[in-house]
C-alpha positions as a Python dict, from the first residue, in 0.01 Angstrom:
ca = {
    (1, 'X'): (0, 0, 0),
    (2, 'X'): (-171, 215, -263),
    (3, 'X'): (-343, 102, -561),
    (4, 'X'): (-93, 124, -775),
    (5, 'X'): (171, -116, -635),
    (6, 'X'): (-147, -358, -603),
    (7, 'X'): (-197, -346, -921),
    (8, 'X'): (171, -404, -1013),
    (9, 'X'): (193, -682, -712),
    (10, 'X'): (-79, -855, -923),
    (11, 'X'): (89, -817, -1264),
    (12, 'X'): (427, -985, -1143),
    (13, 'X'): (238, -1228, -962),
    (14, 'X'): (65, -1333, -1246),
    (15, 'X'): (380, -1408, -1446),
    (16, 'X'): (497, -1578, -1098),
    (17, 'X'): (746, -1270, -1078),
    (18, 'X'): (915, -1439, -1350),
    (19, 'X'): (1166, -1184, -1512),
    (20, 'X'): (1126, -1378, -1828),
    (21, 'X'): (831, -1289, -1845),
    (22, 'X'): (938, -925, -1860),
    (23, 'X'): (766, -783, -2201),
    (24, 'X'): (426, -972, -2078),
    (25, 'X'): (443, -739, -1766),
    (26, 'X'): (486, -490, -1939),
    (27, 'X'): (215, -544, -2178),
    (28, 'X'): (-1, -619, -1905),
    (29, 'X'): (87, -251, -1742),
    (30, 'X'): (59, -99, -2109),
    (31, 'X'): (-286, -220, -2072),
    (32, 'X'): (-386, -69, -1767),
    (33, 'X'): (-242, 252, -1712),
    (34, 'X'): (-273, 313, -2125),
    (35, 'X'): (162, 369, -2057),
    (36, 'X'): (457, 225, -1857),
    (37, 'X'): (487, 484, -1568),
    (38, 'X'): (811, 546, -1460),
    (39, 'X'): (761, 464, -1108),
    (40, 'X'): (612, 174, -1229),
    (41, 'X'): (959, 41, -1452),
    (42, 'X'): (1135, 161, -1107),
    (43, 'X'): (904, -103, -909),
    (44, 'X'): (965, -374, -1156),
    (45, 'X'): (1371, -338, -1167),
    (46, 'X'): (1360, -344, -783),
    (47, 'X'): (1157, -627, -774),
    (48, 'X'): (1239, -848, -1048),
    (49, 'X'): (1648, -770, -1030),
    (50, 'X'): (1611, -606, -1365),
    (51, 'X'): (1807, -297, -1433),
    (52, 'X'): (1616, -20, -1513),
    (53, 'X'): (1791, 104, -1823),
    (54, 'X'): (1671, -261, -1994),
    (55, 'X'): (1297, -165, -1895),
    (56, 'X'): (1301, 186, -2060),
    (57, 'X'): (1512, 20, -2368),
    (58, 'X'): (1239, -264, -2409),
    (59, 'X'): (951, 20, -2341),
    (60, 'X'): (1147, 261, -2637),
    (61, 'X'): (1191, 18, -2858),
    (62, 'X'): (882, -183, -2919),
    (63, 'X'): (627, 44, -3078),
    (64, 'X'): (350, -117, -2872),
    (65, 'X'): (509, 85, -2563),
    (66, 'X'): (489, 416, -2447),
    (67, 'X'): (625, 582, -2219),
    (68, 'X'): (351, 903, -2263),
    (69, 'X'): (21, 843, -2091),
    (70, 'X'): (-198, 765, -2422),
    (71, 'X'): (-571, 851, -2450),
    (72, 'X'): (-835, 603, -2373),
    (73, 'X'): (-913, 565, -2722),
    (74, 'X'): (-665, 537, -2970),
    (75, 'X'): (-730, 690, -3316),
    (76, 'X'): (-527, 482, -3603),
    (77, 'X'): (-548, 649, -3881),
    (78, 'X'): (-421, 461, -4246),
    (79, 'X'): (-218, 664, -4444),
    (80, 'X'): (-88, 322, -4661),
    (81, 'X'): (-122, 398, -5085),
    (82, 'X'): (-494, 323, -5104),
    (83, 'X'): (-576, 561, -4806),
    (84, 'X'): (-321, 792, -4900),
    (85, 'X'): (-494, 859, -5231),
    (86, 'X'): (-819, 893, -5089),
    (87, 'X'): (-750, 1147, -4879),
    (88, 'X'): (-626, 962, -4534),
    (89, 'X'): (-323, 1241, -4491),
    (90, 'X'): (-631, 1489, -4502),
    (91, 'X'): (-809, 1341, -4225),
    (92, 'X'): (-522, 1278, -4009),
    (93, 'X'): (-412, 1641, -4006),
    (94, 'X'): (-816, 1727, -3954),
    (95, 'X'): (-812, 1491, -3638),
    (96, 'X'): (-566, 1661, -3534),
    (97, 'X'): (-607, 2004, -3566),
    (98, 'X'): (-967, 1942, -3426),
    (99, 'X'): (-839, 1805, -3145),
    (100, 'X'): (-553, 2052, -3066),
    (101, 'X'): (-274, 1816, -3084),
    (102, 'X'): (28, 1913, -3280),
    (103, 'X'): (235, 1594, -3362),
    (104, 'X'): (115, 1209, -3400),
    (105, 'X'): (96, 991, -3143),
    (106, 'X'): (21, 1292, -2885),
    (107, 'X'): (-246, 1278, -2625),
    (108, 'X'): (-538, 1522, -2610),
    (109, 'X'): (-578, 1707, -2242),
    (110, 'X'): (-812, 1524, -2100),
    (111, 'X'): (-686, 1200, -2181),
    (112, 'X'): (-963, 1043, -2395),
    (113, 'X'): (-746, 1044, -2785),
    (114, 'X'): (-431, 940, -2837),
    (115, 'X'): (-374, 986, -3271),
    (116, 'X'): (-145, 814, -3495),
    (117, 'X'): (-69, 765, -3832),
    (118, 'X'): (-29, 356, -3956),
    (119, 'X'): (118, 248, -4308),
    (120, 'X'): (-133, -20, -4377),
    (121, 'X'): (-479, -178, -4189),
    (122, 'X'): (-530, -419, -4441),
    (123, 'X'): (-846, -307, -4563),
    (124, 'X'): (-721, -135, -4873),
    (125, 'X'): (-1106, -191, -5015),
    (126, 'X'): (-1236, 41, -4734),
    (127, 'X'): (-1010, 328, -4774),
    (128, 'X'): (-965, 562, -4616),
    (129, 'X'): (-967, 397, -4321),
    (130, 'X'): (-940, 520, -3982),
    (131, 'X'): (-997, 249, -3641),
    (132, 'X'): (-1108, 386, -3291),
    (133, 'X'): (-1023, 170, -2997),
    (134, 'X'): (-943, -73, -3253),
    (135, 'X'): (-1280, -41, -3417),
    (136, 'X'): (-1260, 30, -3808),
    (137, 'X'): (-1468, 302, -3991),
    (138, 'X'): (-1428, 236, -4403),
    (139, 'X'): (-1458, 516, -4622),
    (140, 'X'): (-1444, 756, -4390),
    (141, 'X'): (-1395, 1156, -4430),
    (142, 'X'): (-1291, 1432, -4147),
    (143, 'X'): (-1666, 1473, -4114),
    (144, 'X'): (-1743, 1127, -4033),
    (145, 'X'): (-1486, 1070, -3786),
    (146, 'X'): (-1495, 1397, -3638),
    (147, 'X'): (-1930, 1294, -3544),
    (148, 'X'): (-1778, 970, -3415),
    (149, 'X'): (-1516, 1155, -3159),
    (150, 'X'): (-1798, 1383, -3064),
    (151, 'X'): (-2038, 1093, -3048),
    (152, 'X'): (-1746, 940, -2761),
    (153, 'X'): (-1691, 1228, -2603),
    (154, 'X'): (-2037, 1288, -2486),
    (155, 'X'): (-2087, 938, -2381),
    (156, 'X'): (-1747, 1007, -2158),
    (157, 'X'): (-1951, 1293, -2016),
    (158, 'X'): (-2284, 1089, -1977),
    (159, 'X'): (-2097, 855, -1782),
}
């Protein structure tokens, strides 16, 4: 059995292969493979007697799923009114264009950022505000977070 359906055999069995427990699975594979691979919804409508068109319409419609491989760290940038006006629309297209990617919620090549715009982090006092991996930088520019993405990236290639 390969990794992968160990992995999966541990997240149904966790939930006691439970298919009311469905979204928790999934959240629990969102988690580890940073997506829901397909072969992944295939191995939990086989086992949990779940047809496979409910998986992909649970994984579409929740914005917490994706069905994309996303980066390892996830760049939210706030482009709410306070951010707005301090220039978070700037940065966001910065972060982007530095990193090559074309639309939001894209993935860079090698897998480490995964950037999206998000109405409001509730830090309006900060702004602009922009989180990494779910850590958030206040008053922030396209300088500041573009040292902290560099900063990541070489401790990804330290490691």
């Amino acid at each position: 059995m390969e990794t992968s359906e160990v992995k999966v055999d541990e997240i149904m069995g966790a939930w006691n292969r439970d298919r009311s427990y469905l979204i928790e699975m999934l959240q629990d594979v969102q988690e580890h493979y940073r997506h829901i691979p397909q072969q992944v919804a295939k191995r939990l409508s086989e086992e949990l007697d779940v047809p496979l068109n409910r998986i992909f319409h649970i994984a579409t419609f929740y914005k917490g799923f994706t069905l994309e491989p996303r980066g390892k760290y996830p760049v939210s940038v706030c482009t709410g009114t306070a951010c707005h006006v301090k220039g978070g629309t700037r940065i966001l297209e910065n972060i982007m264009r530095d990193l090559g990617l074309e639309q939001e919620g894209q993935t860079t090549k090698d897998l480490l950022f995964s950037v999206e715009s998000v109405r409001c982090l509730g830090c309006c006092g900060l702004a602009p505000v922009v989180t990494v991996s779910g850590e958030v930088y206040g008053d922030t520019s396209s300088v500041k977070v573009s040292k902290i993405l560099n900063r990541m990236r070489k401790s990804e290639k330290a490691h």
